[in-house]
C-alpha positions as CSV (number, residue, x, y, z in Angstrom):
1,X,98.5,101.6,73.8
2,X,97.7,104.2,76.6
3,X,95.7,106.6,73.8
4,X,93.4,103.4,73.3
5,X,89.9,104.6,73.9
6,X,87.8,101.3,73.3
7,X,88.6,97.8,73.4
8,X,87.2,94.8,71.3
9,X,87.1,92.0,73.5
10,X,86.4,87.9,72.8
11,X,86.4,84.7,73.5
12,X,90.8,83.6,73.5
13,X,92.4,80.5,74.6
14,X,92.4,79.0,77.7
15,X,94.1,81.0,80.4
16,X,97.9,80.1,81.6
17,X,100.9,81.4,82.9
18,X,102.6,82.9,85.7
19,X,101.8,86.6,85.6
20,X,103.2,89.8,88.0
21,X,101.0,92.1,88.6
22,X,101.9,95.5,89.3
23,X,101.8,96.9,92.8
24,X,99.3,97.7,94.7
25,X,97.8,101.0,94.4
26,X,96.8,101.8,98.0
27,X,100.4,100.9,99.6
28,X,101.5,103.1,96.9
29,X,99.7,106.2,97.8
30,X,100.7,105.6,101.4
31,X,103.9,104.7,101.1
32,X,104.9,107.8,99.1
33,X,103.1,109.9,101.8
34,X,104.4,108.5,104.8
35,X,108.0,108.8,103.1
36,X,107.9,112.6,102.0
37,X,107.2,113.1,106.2
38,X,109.9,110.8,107.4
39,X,112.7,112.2,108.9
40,X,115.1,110.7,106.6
41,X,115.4,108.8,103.2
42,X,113.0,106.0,102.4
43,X,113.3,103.9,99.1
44,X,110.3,102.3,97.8
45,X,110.2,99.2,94.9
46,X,107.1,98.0,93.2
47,X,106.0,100.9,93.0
48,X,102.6,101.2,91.0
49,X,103.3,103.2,87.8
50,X,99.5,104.3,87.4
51,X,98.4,107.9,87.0
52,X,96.4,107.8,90.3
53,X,99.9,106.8,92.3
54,X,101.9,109.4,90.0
55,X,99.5,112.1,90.7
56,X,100.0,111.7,94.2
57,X,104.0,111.5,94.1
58,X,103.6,114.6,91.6
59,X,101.4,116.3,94.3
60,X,104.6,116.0,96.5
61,X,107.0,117.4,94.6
62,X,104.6,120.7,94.7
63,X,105.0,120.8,98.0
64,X,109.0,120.4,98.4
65,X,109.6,116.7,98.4
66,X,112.4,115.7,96.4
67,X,112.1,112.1,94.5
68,X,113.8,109.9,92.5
69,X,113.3,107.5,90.1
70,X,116.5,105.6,88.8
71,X,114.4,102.7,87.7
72,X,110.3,102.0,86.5
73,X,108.7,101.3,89.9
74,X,111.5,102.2,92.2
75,X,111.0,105.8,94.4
76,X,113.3,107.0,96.4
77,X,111.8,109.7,98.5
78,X,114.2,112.2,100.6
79,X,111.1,113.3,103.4
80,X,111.0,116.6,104.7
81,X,109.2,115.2,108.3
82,X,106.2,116.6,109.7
83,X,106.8,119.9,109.4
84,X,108.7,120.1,106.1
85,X,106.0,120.5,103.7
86,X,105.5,124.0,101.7
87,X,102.9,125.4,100.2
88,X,102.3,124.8,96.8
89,X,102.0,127.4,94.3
90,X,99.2,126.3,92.2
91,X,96.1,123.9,92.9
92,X,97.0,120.0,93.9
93,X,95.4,117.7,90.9
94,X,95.0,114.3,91.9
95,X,93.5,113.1,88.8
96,X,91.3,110.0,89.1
97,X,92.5,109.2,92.6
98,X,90.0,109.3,95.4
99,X,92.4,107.8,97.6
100,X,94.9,110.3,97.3
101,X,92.5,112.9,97.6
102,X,91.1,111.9,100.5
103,X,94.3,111.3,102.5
104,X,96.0,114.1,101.7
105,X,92.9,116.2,102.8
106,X,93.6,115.0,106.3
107,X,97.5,115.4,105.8
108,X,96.8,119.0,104.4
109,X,94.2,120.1,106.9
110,X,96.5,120.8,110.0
111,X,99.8,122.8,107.6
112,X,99.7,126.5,108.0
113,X,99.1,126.9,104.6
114,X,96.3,127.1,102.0
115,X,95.7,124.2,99.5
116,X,93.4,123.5,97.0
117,X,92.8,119.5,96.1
118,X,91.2,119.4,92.5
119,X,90.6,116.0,90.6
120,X,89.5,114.9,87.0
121,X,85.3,115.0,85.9
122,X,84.6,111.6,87.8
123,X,86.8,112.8,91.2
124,X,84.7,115.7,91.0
125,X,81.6,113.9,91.7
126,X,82.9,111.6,94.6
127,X,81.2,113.1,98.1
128,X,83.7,114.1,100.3
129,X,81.7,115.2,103.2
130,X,82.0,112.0,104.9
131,X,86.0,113.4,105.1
132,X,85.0,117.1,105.1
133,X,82.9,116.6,108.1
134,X,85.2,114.6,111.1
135,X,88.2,116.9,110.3
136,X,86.1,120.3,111.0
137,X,85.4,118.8,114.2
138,X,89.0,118.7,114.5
139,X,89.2,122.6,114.2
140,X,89.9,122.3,110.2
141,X,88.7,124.6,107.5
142,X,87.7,123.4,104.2
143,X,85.4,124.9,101.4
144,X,83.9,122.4,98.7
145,X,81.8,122.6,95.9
146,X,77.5,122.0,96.3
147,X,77.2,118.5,98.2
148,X,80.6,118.8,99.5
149,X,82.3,118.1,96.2
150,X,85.6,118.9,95.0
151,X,87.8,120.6,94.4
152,X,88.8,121.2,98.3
153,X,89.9,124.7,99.6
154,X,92.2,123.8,102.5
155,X,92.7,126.9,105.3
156,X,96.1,126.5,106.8
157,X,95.0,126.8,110.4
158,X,98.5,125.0,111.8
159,X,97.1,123.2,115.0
160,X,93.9,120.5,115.4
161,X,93.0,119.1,118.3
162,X,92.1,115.1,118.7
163,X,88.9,113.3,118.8
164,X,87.1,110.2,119.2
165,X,85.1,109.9,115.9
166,X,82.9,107.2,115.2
167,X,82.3,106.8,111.8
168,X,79.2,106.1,110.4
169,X,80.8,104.9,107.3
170,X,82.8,101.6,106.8
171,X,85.5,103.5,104.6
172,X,89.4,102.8,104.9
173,X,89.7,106.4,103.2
174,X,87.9,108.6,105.9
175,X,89.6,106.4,108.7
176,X,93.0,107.2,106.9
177,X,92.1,111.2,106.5
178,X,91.3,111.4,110.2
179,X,94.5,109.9,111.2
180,X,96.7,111.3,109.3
181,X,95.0,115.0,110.8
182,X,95.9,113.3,113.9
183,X,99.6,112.9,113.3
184,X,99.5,117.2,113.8
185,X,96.6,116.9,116.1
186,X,97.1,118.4,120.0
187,X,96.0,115.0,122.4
188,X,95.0,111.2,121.3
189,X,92.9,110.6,117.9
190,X,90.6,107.5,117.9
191,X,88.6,106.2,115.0
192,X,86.1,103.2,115.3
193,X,83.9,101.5,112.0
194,X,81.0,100.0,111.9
195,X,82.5,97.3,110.1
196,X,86.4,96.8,110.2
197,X,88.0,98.2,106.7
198,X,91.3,98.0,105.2
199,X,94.5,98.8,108.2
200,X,96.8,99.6,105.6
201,X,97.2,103.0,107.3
202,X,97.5,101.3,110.3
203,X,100.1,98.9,109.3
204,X,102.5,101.5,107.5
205,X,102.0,103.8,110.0
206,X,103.8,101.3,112.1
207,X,106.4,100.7,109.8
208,X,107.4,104.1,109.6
209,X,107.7,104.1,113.3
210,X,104.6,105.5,114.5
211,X,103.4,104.5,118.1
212,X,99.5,103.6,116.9
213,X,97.5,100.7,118.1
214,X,95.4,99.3,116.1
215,X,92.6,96.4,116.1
216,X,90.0,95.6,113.4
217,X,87.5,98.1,113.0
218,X,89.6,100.7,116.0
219,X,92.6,103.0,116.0
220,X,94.1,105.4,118.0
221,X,97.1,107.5,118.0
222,X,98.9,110.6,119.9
223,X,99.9,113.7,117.9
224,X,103.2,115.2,117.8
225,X,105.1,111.8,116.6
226,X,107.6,111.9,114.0
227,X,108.2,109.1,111.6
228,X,111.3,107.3,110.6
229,X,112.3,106.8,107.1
230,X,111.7,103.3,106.0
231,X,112.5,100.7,103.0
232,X,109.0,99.3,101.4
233,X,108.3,96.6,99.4
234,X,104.6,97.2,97.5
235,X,102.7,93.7,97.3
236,X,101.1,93.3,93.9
237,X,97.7,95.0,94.1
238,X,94.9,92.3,95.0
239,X,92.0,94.4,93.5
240,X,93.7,94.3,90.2
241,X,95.2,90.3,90.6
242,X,90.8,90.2,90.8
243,X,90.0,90.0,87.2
244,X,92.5,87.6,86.7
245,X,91.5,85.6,89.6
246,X,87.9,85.4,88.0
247,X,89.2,84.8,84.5
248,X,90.8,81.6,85.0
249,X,88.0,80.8,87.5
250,X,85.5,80.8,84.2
251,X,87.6,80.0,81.1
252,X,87.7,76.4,81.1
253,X,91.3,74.6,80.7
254,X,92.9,77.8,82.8
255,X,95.2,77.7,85.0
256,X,97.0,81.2,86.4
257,X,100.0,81.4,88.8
258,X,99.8,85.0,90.1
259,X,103.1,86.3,92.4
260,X,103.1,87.6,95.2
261,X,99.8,89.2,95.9
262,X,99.1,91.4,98.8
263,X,96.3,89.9,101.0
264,X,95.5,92.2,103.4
265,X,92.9,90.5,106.1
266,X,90.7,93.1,105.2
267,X,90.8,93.1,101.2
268,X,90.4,89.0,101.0
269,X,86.9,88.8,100.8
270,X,87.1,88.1,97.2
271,X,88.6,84.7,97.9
272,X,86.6,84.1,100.6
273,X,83.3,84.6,98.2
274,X,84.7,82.8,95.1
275,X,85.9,79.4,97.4
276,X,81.9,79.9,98.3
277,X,81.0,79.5,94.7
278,X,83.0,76.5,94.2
279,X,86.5,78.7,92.8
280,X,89.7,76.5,92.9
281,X,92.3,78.8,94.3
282,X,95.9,77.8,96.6
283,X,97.6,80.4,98.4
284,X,101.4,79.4,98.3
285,X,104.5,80.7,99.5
286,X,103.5,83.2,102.3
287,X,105.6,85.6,103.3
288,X,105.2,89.4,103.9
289,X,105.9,92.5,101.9
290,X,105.8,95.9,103.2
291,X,104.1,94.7,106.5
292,X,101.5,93.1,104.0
293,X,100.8,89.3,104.2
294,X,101.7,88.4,100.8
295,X,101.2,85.1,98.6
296,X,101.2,83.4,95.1
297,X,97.8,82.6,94.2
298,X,97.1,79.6,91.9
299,X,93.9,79.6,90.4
300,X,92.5,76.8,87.8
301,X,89.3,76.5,86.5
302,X,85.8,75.8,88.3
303,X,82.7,75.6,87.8
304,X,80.6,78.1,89.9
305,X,77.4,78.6,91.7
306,X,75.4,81.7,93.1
307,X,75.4,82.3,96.3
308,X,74.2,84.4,99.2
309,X,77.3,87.1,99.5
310,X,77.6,87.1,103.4
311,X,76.8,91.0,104.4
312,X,80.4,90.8,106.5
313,X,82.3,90.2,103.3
314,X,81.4,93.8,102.0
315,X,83.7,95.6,103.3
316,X,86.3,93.3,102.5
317,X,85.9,93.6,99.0
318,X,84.5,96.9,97.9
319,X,86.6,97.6,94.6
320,X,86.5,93.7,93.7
321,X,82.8,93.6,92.7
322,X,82.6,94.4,89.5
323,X,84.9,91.2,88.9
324,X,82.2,89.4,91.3
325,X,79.6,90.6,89.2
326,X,80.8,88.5,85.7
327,X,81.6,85.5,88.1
328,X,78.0,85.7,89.0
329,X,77.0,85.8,85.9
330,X,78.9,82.8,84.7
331,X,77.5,81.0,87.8
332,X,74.8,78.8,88.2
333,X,71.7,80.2,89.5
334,X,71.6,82.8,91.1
335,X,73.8,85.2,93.3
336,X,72.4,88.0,96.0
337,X,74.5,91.0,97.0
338,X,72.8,93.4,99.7
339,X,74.2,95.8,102.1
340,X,76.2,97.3,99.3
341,X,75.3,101.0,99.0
342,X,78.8,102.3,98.9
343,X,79.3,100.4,95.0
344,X,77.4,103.8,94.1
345,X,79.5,106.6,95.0
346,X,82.9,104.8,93.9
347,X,84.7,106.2,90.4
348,X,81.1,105.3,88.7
349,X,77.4,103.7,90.7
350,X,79.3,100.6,90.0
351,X,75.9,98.7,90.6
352,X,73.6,100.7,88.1
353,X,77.0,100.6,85.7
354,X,77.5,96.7,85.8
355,X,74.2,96.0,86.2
356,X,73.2,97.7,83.2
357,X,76.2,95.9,81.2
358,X,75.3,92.9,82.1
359,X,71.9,93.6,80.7
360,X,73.1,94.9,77.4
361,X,74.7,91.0,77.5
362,X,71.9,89.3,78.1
363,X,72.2,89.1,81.7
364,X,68.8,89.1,84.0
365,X,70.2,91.3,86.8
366,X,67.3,92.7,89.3
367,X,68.9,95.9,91.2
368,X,67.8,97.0,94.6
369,X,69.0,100.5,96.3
370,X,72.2,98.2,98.2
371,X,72.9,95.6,95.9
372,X,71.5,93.4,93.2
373,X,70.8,89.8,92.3
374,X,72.8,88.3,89.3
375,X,71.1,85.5,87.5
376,X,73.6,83.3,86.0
377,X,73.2,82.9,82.6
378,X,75.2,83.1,78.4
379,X,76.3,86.1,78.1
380,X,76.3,87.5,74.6
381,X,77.9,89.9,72.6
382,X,77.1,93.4,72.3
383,X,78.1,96.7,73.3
384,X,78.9,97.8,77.2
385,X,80.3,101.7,78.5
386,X,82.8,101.6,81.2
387,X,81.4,105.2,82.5
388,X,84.7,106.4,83.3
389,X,85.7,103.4,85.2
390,X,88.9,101.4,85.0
391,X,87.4,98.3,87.1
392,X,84.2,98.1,85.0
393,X,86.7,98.3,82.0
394,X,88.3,95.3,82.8
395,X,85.5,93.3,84.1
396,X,83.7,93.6,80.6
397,X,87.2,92.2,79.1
398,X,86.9,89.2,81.4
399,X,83.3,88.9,81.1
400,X,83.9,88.6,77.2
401,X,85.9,85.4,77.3
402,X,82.9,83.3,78.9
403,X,80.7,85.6,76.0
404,X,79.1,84.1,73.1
405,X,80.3,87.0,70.4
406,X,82.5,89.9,70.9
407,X,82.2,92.8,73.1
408,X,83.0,96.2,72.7
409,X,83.8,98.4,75.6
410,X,83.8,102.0,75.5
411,X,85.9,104.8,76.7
412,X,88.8,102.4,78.6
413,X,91.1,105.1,78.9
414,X,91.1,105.4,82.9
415,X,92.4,101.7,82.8
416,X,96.0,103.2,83.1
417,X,94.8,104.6,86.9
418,X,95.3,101.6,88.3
419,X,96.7,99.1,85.9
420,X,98.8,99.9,83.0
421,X,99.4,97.5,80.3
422,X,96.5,95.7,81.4
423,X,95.6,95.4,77.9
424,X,99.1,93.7,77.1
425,X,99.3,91.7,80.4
426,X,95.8,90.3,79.9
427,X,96.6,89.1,75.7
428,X,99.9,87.6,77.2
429,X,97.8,85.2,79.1
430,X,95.3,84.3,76.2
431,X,92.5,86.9,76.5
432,X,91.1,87.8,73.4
433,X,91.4,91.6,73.8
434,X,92.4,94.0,71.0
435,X,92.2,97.8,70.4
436,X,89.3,98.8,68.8
């Protein structure tokens, strides 16, 4: 079903069952990285089959890392270290995946070679400035497109130097970039948020052997380290365990067991928001995966209620709002979200794109330049675009079994960057969702 290009999408049965989702996306992308440096063999299981996460294990093998793959989501990666990497002999395409290109401009920016980072039509129109910018102060040379768009022309200039960079955005991606430049960089590399993002860089890092202390919203590392090869488990991804999460939160009768979830501290907020609207969900079985807090999630049936989102839960849950969006609207009354600017450079404006669906649905949504306010209401059938977007994808497809007639949703094609066989997963469960 990976050629589907539109989905029709209704009203099924009651949600249940107990469901794996595949792994998450971020460890992934860092977990192939970190290996193709180590000094050693790593092996990685779980890992996520998606084109984003393949693009960036392809991107490796360009530049002289030799992989395995003697079963679906198993990698074993034979790292080169630190110094190992070769220059590629045609341009580095990382797809759909913002994440990948966005590390590996940091990882790229201190070789002594050239590289080019190109993506897909939606990459293409992600700013990378934000990136661009801190790692020129580092001594880097990079070329972009108008606005500091891709693709990326990397100068090999073979030594940075550290700095303390305090970035004005709350992204886990420029955080990453900068200190991953300062693995090569001459002297100590700090990086401090405005509000505290995702550590996963932080916590892998560590894994792999890295001396880097780390706090929430700070990091700081010395340059010149080398990194040990390491075994990783990948958690399943949280941000795709969200539509289900919401699913069974609206469909009454549901009950989903979800396994082993990654729940980062900084990727929960989520949970935290839904439990505010009145969401029935029971973390059991903690344990740890990867250096990721891991847990089952149990989620059953609830009826919800708008709510003020908390302007410190932002951060916390940046990819899960499109999924908060069709809670919202399945709510009662209403539900604000401000201080959310960064929805609009993601792979679509996520708020103009589910804000306008939701219209289309007969959803009153009033949008404001960081954020919107949802008015809980019936959602109808009609006819919603995805604009490119795997997450609004599969938020219309939950959104259409709370919906009064069938939805179709356009161009769903980029679904299989981050979730394969969500299509397959999500009918298994009782959603009615069918090629159209």
């Amino acid at each position: 079903m990976a050629d589907i290009q539109s989905w029709l999408a209704r009203p099924g049965r009651p949600l249940h069952g107990v469901l794996d989702i595949p792994g998450d996306k971020s460890v992934s992308h860092r977990a192939v990285m970190f290996a193709a440096l180590a000094d050693g063999v790593s092996r990685i299981e779980g890992f996520l089959e998606g084109e984003d996460t393949r693009a960036t294990a392809a991107i490796f093998g360009q530049l002289g890392v030799r992989m395995e793959t003697p079963s679906v989501s198993t990698r074993i990666v034979h790292g080169v270290g630190v110094d190992g990497l070769r220059a590629p002999s045609r341009p580095l395409d990382c797809g759909n995946a913002g994440t990948g290109m966005r590390l590996l401009s940091g990882l790229l920016a201190a070789q002594k070679f050239d590289s080019v980072l190109m993506g897909d039509a939606s990459l293409s129109k992600r700013p990378m400035r934000r990136v661009i910018d801190p790692l020129m102060r580092m001594g880097a040379r990079i070329d972009s497109e108008e606005g500091g768009l891709p693709p990326l022309r990397i100068h090999g200039v073979g030594s940075l130097r550290g700095i303390d960079f305090q970035s004005p955005v709350a992204s886990a991606q420029v955080k990453s970039a900068v200190l991953l430049a300062g693995l090569y960089a001459e002297g100590e590399t700090r990086v401090s948020e405005p509000h505290p993002t995702r550590d996963y860089t932080e916590r892998m890092l560590s894994a792999f052997g890295v001396d880097i202390d780390f706090s929430p919203g700070r990091a700081r590392l010395r340059g010149g380290q080398r990194l040990h090869p390491a075994d990783v488990v990948v958690p399943a991804d949280f941000s795709s365990a969200a539509f289900f999460i919401v699913a069974a939160s609206i469909v009454p009768g549901s009950e989903l067991l979800l396994r082993a979830v990654g729940l980062n501290p900084r990727r929960r907020g989520l949970l935290d928001a839904l439990r505010m609207m009145g969401a029935d969900i029971a973390e059991e079985n903690p344990s740890a995966q990867g250096g990721e807090p891991v847990a089952d999630l149990r989620v059953r049936y609830a009826p919800l209620h708008g709510i003020e989102l908390p302007g410190s839960l932002v951060p916390d849950m940046i990819d899960e709002f499109p999924a908060l969006f069709v809670a919202a609207a399945c709510a009662e009354g209403r539900t604000v979200v401000s201080d959310a600017a960064e929805l609009r450079v993601k792979e679509s404006d996520r708020l103009a794109a589910m804000a306008s669906g939701l219209r289309a649905l007969g959803i009153v949504v009033d949008e404001v330049a960081d954020g919107a306010t949802i008015h809980g209401g019936r959602i109808q059938g009609g006819t919603v675009e995805s604009h490119e977007d795997h997450r609004i994808a599969m938020a219309f497809a939950v959104a259409a079994q709370r919906a009064q007639d069938e939805i179709r949703i356009d161009d769903v094609t980029n679904v299989a960057t981050s979730f394969p066989g969500f299509d397959r997963l999500a009918a298994s469960a009782g959603f009615g969702l069918d090629a159209a």
